[in-house]
VMD Tcl script that draws the C-alpha trace (Angstrom):
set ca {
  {-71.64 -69.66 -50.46}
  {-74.62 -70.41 -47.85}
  {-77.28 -68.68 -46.04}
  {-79.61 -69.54 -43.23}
  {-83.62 -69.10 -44.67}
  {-86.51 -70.35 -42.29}
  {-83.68 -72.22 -40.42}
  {-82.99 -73.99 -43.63}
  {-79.15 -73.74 -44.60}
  {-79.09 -72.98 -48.39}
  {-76.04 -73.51 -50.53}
  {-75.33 -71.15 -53.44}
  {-73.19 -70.19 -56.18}
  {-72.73 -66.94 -57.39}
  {-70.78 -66.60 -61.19}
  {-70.17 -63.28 -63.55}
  {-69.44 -59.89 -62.59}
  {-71.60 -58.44 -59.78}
  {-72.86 -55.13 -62.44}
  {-74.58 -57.63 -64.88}
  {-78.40 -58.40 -65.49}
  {-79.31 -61.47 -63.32}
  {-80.10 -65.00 -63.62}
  {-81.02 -67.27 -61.25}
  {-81.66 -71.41 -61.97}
  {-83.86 -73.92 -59.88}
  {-82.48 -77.30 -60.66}
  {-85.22 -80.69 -61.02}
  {-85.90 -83.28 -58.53}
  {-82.81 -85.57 -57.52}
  {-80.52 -82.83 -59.25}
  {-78.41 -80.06 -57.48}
  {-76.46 -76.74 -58.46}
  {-73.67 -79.38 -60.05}
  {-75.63 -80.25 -62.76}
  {-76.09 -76.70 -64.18}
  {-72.17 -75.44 -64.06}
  {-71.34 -76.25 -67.60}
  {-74.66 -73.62 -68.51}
  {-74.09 -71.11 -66.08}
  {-70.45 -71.01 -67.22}
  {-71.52 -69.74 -70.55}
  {-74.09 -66.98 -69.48}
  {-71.61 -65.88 -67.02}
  {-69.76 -64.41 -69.90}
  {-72.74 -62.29 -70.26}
  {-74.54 -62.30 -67.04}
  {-74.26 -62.71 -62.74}
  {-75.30 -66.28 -62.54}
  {-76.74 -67.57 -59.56}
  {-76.98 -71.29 -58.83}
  {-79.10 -72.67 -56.11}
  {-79.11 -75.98 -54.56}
  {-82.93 -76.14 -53.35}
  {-83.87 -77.30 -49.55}
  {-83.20 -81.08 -49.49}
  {-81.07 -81.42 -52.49}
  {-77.17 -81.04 -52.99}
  {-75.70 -78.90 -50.16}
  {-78.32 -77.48 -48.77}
  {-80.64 -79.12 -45.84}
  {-83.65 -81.16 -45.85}
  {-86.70 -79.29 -44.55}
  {-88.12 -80.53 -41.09}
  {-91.94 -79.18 -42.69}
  {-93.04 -81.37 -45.30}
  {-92.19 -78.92 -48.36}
  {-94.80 -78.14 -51.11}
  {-94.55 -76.34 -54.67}
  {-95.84 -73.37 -52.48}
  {-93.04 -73.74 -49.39}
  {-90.58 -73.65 -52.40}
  {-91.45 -71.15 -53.79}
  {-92.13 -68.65 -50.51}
  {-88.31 -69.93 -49.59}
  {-87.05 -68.91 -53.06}
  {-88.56 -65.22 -52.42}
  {-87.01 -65.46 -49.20}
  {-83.16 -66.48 -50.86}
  {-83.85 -63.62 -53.15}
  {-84.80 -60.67 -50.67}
  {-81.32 -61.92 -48.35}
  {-79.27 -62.03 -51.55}
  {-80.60 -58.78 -52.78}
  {-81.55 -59.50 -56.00}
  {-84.13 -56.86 -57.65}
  {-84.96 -57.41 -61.45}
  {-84.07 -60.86 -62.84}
  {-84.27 -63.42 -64.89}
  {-85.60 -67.29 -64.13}
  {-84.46 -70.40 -65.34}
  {-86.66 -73.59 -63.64}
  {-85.86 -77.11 -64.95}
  {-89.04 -79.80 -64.29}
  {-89.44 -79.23 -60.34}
  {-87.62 -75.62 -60.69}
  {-89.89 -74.82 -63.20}
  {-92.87 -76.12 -61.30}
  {-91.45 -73.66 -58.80}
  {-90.99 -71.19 -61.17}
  {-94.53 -71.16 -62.54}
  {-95.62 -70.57 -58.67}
  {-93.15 -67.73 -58.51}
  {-93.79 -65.56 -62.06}
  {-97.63 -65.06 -60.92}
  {-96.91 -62.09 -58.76}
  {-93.35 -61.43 -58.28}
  {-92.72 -58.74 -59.73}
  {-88.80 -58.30 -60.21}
  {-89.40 -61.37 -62.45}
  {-88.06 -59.92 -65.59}
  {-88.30 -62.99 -68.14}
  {-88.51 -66.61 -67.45}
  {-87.75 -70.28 -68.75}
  {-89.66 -73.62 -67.95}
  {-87.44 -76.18 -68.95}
  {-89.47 -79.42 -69.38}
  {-91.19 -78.43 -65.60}
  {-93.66 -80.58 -63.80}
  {-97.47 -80.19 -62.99}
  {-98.87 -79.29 -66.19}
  {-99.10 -83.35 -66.40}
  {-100.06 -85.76 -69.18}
  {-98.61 -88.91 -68.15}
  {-97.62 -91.75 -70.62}
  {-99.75 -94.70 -70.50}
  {-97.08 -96.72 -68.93}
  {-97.06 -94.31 -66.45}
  {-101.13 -94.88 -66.18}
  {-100.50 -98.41 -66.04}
  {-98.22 -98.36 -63.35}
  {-100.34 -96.26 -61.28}
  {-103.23 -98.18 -61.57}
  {-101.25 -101.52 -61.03}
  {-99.88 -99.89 -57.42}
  {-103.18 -98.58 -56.87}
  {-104.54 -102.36 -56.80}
  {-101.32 -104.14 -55.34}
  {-101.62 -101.44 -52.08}
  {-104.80 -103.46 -51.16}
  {-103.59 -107.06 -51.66}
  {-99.75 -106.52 -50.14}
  {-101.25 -105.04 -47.35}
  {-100.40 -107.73 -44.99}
  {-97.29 -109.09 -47.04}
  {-93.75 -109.07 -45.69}
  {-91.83 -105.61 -46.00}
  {-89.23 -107.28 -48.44}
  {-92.44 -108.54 -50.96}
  {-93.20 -104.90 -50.61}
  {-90.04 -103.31 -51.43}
  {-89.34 -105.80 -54.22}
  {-93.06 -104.42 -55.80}
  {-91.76 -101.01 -55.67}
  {-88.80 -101.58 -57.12}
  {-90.62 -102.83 -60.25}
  {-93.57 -100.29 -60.52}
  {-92.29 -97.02 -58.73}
  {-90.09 -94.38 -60.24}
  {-86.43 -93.82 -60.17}
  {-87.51 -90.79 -58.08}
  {-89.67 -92.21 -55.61}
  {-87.23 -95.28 -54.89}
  {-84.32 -93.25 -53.97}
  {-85.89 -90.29 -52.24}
  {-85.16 -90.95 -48.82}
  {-85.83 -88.56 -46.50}
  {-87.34 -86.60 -48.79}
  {-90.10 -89.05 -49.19}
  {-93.05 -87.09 -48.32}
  {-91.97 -84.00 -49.91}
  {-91.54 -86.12 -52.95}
  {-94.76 -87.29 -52.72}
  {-96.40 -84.04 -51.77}
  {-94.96 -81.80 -54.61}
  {-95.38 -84.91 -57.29}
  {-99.09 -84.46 -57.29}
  {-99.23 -80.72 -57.43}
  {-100.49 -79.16 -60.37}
  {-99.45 -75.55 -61.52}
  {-102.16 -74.82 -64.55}
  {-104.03 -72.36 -62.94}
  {-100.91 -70.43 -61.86}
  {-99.36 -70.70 -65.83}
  {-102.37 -69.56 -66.51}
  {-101.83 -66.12 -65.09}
  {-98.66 -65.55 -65.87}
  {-97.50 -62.28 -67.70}
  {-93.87 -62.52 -68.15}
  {-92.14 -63.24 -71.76}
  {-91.11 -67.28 -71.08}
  {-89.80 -69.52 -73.46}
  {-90.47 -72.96 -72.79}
  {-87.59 -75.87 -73.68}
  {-88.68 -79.13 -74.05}
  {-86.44 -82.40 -75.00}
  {-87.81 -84.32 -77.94}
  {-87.20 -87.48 -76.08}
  {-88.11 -86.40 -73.10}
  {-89.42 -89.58 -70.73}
  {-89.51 -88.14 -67.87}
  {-92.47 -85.79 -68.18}
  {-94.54 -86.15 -71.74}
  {-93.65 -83.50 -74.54}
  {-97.22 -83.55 -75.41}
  {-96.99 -81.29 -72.22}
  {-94.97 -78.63 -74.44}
  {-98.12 -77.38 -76.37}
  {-100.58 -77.83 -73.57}
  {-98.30 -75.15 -71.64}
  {-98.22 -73.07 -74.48}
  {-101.42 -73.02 -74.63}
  {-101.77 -71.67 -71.23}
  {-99.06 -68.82 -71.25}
  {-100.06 -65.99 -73.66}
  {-97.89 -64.46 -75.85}
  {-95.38 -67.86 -74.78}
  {-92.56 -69.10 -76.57}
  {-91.67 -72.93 -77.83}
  {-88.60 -74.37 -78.65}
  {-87.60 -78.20 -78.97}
  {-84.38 -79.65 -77.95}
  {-84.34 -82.44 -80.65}
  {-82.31 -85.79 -79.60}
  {-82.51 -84.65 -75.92}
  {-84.22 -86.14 -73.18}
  {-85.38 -84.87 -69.90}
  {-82.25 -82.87 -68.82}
  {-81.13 -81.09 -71.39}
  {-78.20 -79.17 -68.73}
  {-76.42 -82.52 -68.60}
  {-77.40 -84.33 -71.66}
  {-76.49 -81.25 -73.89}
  {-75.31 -78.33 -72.20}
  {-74.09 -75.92 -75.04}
  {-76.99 -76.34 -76.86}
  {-78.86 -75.25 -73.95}
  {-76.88 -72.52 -73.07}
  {-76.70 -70.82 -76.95}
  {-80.68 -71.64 -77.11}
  {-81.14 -69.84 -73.34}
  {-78.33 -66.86 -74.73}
  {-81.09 -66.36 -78.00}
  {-83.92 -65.03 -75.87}
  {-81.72 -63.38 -72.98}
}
mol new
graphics top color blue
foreach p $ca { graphics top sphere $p radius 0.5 }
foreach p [lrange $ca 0 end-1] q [lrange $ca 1 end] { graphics top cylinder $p $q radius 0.2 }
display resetview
């Protein structure tokens, strides 16, 4: 299914019967609606399931603005006023739940919610550190070095992410260095948050510290999984998510 939102077309699926309580799932970074079918499969026994590809990733169209947590989240209240959804439930996995965090503040049909290892709560590894520091330095000295020298340099230090981001480049970089404490801080609705134990992607150290900030929160710890818990281990996931629903 698609709709047109701020001239953005969005692609969506829609599983489960129509009279059920809601869900809706914001997929990570370099992911799409795909890699959440085997989940949504399983709560659609239960529940209407509705899988979103967000702006610039699987189906649905890269942004001409340069996107932000905050333009996400302003187009996901957008996709759920044309849908019609009223009270529901939110599932956000590392950039979704980024997203998500913005979101549960103040919307108010936001019935329960799930952060799934999400981004800008931030306590990087010290390879990570490393790495920044080392591109930090090597943007002064390559600064008049042949494009190639330059790409080869990335290609060692930079991300997975950042390497194959494309035209999604500056959003990538925009929404990477976003932080969301202050809005977890506020938030009010029941979540449970799902972390992988071998999560390398985004630190589990960043489990507790979001724990921390969400009252009356929820913890649980995917052991043996890594960042994406959807693909990696899928019915785990989905009987874990089916616990709390």
């Amino acid at each position: 299914m698609q709709t047109v939102i701020k001239d953005i077309l969005a692609n969506y699926e829609v599983l489960g019967s129509n009279n059920q309580r809601a869900i809706l799932i914001l997929h990570g970074w370099g992911h799409s609606l795909e890699n959440w079918k085997v989940v949504a499969e399983k709560l659609a026994k239960e529940y209407k399931v509705i899988l979103l590809d967000l702006p610039g990733f699987g189906s649905s169209s890269v942004p001409i603005v340069t996107f932000g947590t905050q333009e996400y989240s302003e187009f996901i209240n957008e996709f759920v006023k044309k849908i019609g959804l009223n009270n529901f439930i939110l599932i956000g996995h590392s950039l979704g739940g980024k997203i998500a965090i913005k979101n549960s503040v103040k919307n108010l049909k936001i019935e329960r919610l799930f952060l799934i290892s999400p981004s800008g709560i931030d306590n990087k590894s010290y390879l990570t550190k490393i790495k920044i520091i080392f591109i930090k330095i090597a943007k002064i000295f390559l600064f008049w070095t042949p494009e190639s020298i330059k790409r080869k340099y990335i290609k060692i230090f930079a991300s997975s992410d950042y390497i194959s981001a494309g035209s999604m480049l500056k959003i990538f970089k925009k929404v990477v260095d976003e932080k969301v404490v202050l809005d977890a801080e506020n938030i009010r609705v029941p979540t449970v948050i799902v972390w992988g134990e071998n999560d390398k992607e985004i630190n589990i150290k960043n489990s507790k510290k979001l724990k921390g900030f969400i009252k009356n929160s929820t913890l649980r710890i995917l052991w043996g999984v890594g960042h994406s818990p959807s693909i990696e281990a899928p019915d785990r996931l989905a009987n874990l998510l089916l616990e709390y629903l």
